[in-house]
N, CA, C and O atoms as a GROMACS GRO file, in nm:
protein
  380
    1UNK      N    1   9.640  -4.414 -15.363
    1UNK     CA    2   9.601  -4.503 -15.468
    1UNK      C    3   9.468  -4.570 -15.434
    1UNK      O    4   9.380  -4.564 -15.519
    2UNK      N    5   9.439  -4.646 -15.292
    2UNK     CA    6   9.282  -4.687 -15.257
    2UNK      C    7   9.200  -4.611 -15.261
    2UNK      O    8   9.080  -4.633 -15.274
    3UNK      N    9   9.269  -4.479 -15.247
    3UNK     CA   10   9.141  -4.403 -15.258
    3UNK      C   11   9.060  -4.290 -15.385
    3UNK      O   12   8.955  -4.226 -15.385
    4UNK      N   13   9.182  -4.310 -15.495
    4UNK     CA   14   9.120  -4.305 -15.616
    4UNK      C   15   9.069  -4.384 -15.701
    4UNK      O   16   9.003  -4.362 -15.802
    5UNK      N   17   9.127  -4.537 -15.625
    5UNK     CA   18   9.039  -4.700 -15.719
    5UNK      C   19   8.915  -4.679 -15.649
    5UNK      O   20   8.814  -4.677 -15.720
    6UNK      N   21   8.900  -4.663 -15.519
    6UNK     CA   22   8.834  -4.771 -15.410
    6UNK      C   23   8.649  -4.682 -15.537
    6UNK      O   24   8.561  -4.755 -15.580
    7UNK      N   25   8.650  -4.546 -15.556
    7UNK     CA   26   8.508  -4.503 -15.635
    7UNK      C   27   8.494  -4.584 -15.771
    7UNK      O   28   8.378  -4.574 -15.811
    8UNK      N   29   8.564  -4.653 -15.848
    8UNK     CA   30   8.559  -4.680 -15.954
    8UNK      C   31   8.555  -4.838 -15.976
    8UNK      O   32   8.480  -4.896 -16.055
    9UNK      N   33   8.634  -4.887 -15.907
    9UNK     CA   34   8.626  -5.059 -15.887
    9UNK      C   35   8.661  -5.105 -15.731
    9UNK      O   36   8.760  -5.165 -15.688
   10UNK      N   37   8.572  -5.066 -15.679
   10UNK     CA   38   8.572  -5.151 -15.494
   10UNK      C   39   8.651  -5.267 -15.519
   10UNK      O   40   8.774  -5.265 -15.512
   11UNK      N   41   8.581  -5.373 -15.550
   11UNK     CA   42   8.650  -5.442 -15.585
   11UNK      C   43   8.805  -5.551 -15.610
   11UNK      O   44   8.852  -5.653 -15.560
   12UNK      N   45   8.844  -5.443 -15.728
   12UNK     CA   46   8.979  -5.425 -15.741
   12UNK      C   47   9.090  -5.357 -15.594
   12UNK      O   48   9.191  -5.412 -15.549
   13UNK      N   49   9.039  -5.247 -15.556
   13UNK     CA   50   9.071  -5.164 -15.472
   13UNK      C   51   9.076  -5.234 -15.333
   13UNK      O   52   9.146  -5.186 -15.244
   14UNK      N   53   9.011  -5.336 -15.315
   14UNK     CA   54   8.991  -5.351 -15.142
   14UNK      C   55   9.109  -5.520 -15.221
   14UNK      O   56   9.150  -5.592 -15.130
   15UNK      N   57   9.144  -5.558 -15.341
   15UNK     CA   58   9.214  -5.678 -15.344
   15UNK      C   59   9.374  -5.615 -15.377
   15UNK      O   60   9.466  -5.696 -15.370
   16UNK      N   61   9.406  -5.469 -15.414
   16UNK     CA   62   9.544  -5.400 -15.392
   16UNK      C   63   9.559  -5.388 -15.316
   16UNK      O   64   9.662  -5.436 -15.268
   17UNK      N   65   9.443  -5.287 -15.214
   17UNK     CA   66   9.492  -5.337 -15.059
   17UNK      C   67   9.521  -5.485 -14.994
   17UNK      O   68   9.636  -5.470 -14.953
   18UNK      N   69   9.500  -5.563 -14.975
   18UNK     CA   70   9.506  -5.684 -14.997
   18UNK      C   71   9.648  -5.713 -14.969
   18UNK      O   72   9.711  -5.725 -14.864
   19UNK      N   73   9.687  -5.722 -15.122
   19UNK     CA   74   9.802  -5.699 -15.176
   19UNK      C   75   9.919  -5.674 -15.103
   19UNK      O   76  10.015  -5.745 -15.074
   20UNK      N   77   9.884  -5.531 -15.074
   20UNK     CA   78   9.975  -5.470 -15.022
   20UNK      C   79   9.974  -5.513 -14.870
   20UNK      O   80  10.080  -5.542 -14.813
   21UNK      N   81   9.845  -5.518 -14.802
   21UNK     CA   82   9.864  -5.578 -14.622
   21UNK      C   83   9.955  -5.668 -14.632
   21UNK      O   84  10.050  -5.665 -14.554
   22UNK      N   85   9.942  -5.794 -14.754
   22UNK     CA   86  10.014  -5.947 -14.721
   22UNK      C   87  10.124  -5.918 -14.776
   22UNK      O   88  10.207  -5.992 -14.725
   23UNK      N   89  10.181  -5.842 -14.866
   23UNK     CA   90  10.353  -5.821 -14.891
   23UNK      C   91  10.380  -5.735 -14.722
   23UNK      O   92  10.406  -5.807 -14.626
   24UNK      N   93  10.371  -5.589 -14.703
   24UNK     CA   94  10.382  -5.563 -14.576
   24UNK      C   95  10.405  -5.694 -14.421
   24UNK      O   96  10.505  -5.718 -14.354
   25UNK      N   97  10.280  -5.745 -14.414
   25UNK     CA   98  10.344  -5.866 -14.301
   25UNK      C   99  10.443  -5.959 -14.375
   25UNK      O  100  10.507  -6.033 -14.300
   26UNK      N  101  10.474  -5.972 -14.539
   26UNK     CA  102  10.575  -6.074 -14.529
   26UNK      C  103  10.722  -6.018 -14.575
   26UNK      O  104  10.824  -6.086 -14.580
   27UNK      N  105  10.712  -5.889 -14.605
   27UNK     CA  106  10.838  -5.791 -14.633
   27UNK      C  107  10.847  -5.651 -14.529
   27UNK      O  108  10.954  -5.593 -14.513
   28UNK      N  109  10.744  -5.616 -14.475
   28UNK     CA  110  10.807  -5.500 -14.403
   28UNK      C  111  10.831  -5.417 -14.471
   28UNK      O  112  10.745  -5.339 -14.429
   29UNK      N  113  10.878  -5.365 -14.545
   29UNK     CA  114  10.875  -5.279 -14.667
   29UNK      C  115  10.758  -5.207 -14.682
   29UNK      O  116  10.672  -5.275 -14.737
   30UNK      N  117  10.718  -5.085 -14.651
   30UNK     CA  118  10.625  -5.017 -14.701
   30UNK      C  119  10.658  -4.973 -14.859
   30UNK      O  120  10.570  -4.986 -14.945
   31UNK      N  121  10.784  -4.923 -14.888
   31UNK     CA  122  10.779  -4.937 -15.096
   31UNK      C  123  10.726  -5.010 -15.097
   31UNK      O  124  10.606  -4.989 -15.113
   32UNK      N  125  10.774  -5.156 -15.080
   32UNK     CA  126  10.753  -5.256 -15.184
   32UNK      C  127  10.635  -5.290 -15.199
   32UNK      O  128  10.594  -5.319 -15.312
   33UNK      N  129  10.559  -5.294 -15.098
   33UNK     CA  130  10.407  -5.319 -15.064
   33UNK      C  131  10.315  -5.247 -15.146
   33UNK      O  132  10.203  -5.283 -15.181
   34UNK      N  133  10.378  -5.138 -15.175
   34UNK     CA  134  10.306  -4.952 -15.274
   34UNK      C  135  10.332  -5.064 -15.406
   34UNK      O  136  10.252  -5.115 -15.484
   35UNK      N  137  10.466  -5.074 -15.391
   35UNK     CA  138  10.469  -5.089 -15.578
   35UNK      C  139  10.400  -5.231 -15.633
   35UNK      O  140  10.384  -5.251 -15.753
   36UNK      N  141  10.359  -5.330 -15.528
   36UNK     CA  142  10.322  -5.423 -15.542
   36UNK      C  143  10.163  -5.382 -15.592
   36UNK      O  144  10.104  -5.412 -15.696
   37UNK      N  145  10.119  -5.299 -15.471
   37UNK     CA  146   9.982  -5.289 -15.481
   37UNK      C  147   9.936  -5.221 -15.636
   37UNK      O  148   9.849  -5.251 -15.717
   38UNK      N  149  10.048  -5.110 -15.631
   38UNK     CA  150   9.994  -5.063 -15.790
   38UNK      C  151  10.014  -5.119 -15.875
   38UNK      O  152   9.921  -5.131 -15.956
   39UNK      N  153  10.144  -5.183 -15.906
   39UNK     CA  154  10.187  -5.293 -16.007
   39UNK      C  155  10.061  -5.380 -16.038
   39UNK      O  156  10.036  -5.391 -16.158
   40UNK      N  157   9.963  -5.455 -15.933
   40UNK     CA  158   9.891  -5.548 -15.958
   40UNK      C  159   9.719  -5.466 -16.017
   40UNK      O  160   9.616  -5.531 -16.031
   41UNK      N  161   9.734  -5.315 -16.044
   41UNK     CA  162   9.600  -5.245 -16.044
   41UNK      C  163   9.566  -5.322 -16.180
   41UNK      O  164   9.464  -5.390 -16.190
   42UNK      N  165   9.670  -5.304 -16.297
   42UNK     CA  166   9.636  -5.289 -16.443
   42UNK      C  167   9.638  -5.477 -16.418
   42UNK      O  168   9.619  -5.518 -16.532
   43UNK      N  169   9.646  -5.559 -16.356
   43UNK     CA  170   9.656  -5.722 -16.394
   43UNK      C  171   9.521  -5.731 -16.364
   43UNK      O  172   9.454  -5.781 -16.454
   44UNK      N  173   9.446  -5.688 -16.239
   44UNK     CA  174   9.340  -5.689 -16.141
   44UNK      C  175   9.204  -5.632 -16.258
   44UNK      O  176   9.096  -5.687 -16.278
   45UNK      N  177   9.277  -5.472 -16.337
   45UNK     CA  178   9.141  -5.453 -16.357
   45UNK      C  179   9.178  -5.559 -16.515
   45UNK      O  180   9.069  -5.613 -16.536
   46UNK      N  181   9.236  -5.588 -16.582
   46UNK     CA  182   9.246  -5.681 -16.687
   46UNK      C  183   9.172  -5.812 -16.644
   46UNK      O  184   9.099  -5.866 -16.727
   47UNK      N  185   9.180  -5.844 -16.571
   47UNK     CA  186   9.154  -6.024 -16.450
   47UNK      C  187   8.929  -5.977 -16.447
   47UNK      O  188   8.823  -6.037 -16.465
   48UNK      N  189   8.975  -5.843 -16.414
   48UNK     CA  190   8.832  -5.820 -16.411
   48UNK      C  191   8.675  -5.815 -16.535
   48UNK      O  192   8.554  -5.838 -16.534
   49UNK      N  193   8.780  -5.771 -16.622
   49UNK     CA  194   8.750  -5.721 -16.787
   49UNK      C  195   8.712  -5.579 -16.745
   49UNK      O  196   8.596  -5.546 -16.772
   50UNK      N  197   8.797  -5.481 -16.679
   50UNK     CA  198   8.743  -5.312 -16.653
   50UNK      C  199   8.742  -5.299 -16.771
   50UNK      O  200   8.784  -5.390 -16.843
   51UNK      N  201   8.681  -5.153 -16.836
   51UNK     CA  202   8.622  -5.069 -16.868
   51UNK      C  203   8.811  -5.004 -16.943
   51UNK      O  204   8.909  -4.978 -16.874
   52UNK      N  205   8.799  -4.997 -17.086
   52UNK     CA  206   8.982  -5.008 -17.165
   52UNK      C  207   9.042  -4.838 -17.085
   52UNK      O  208   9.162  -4.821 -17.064
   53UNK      N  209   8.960  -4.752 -17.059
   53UNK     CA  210   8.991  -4.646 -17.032
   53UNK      C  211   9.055  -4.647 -16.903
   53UNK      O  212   9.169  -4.602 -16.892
   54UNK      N  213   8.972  -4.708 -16.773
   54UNK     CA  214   9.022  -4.805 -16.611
   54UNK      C  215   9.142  -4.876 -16.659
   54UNK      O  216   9.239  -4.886 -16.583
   55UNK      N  217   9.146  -4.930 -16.784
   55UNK     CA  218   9.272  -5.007 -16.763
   55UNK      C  219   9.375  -4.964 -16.787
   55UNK      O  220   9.475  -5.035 -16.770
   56UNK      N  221   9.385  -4.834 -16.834
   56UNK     CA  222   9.465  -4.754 -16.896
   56UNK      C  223   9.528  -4.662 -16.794
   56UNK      O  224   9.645  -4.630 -16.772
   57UNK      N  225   9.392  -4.626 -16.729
   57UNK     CA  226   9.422  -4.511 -16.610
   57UNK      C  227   9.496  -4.625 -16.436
   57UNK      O  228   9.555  -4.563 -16.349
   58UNK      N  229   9.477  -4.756 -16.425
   58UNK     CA  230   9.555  -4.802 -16.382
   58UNK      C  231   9.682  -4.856 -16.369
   58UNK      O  232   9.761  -4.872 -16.276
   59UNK      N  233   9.677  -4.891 -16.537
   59UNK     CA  234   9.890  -4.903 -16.594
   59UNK      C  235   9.943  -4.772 -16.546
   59UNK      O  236  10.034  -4.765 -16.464
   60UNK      N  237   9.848  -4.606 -16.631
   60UNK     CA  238   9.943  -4.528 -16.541
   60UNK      C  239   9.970  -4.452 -16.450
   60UNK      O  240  10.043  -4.354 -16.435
   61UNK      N  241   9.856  -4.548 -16.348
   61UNK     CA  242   9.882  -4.497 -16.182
   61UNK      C  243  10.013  -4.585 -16.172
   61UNK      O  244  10.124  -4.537 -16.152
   62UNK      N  245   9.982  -4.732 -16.192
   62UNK     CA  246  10.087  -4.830 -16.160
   62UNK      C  247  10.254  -4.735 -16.208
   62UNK      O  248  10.350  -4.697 -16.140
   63UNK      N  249  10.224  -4.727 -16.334
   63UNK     CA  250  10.334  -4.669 -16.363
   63UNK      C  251  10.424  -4.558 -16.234
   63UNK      O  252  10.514  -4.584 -16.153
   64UNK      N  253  10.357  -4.447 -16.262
   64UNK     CA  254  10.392  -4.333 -16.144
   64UNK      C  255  10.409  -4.374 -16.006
   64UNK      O  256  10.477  -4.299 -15.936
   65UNK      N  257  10.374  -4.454 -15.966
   65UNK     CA  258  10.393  -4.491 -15.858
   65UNK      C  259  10.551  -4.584 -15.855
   65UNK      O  260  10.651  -4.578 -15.785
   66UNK      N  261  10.515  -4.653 -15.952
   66UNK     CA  262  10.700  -4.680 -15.980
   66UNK      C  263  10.837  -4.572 -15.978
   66UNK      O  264  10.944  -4.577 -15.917
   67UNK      N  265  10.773  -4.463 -16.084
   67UNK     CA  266  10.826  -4.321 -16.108
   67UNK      C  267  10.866  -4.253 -15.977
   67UNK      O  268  10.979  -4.206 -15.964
   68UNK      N  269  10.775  -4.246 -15.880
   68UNK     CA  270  10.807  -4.190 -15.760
   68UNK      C  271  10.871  -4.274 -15.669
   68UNK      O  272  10.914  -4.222 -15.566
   69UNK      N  273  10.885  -4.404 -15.690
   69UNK     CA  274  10.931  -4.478 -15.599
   69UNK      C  275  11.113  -4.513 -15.619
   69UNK      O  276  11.180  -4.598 -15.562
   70UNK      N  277  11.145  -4.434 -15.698
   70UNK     CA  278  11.302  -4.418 -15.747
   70UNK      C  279  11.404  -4.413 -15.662
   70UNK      O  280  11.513  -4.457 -15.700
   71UNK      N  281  11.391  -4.362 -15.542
   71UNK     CA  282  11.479  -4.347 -15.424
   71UNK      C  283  11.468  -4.475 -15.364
   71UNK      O  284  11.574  -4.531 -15.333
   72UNK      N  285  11.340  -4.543 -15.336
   72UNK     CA  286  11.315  -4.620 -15.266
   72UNK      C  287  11.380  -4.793 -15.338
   72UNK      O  288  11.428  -4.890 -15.281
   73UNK      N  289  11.358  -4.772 -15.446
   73UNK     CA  290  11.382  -4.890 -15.532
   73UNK      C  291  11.572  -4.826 -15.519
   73UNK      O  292  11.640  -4.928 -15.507
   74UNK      N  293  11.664  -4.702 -15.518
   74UNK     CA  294  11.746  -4.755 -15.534
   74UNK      C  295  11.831  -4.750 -15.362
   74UNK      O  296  11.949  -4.718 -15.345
   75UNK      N  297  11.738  -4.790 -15.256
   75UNK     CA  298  11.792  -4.778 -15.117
   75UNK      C  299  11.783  -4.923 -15.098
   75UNK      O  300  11.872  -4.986 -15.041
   76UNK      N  301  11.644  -4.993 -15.162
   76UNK     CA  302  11.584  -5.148 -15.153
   76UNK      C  303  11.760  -5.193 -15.220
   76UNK      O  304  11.830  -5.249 -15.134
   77UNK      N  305  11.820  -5.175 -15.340
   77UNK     CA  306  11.918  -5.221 -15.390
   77UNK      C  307  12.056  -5.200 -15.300
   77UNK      O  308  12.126  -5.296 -15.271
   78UNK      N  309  12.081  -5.089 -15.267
   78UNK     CA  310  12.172  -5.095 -15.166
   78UNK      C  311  12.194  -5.141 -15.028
   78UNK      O  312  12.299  -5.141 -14.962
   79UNK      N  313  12.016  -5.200 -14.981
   79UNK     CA  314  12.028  -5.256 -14.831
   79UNK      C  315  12.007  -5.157 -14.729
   79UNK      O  316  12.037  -5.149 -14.610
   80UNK      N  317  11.944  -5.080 -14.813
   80UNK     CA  318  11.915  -4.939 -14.694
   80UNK      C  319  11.806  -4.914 -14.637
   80UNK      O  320  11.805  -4.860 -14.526
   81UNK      N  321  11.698  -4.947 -14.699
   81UNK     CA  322  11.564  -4.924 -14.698
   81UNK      C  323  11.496  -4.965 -14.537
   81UNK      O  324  11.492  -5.083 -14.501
   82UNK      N  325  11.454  -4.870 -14.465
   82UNK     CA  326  11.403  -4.916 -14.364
   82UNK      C  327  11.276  -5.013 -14.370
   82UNK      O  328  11.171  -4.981 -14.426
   83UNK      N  329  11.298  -5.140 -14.304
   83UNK     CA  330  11.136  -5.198 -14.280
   83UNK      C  331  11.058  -5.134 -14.150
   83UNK      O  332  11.090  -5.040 -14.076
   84UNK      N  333  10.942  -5.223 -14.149
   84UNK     CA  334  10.862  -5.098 -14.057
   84UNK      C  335  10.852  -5.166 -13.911
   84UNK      O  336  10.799  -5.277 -13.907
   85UNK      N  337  10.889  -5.122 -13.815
   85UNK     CA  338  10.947  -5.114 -13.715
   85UNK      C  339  11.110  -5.123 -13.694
   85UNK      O  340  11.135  -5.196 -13.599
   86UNK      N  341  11.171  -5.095 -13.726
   86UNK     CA  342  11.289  -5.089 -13.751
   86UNK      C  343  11.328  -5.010 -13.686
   86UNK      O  344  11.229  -4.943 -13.654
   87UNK      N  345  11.439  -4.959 -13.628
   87UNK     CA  346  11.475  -4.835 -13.563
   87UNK      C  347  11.593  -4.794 -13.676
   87UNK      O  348  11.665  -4.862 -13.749
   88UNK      N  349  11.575  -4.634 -13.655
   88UNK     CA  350  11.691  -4.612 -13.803
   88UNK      C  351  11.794  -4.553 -13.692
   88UNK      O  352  11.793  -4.472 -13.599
   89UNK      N  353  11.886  -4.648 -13.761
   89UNK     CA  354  12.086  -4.674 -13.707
   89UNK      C  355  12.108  -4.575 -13.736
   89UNK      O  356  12.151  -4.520 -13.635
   90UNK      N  357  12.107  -4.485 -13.842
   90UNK     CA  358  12.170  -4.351 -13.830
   90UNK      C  359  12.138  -4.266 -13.736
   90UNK      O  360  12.230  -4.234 -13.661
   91UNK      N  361  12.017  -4.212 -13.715
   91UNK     CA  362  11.986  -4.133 -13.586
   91UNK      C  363  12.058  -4.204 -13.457
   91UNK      O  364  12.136  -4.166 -13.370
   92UNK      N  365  11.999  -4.316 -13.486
   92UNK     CA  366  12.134  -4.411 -13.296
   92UNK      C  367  12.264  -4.352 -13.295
   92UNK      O  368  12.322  -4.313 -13.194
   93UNK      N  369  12.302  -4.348 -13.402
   93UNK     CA  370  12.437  -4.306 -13.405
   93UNK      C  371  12.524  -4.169 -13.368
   93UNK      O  372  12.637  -4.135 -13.336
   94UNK      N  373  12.335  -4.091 -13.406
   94UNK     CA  374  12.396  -3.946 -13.388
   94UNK      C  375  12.415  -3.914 -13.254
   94UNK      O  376  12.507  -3.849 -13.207
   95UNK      N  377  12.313  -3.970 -13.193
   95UNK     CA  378  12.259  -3.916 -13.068
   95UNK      C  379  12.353  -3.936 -12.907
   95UNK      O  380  12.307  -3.890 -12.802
   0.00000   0.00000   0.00000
């Protein structure tokens, strides 16, 4: 995702990253951090006044990135979701 904003609105792109660094140190969550960062593309380039076509093509990055994040959003709901450093308990278990 930074690196199909970062040619079109720097900007925007270096404040999703952003985004996403400060959810990461305060959730651990690499999803959530993704869906945060894209979630905030279409507010960012709106906040900005982008270009209606940028704003369009960022709702549906934001979007898809939700779309793909379906497993993850339903592991976040069950308490499964690894944060990052975490060691994953299932492999402990196997081994």
């Amino acid at each position: 995702m930074f690196g199909v904003v970062l040619p079109w609105q720097p900007w925007i792109a270096v404040l999703a990253f952003a985004i996403w660094l400060l959810s990461l140190k305060l959730w651990r969550y690499v999803s959530v951090s993704s869906m945060l960062a894209a979630g905030s593309l279409p507010l960012l380039a709106w906040g900005f006044g982008s270009h209606p076509a940028f704003l369009a093509s960022a709702g549906a990055l934001g979007l898809l990135t939700l779309i793909r994040h379906r497993t993850n959003i339903a592991r976040l709901r069950r308490h499964e979701e690894p944060k990052v450093g975490q060691r994953d308990a299932h492999r402990l278990r196997a081994s």
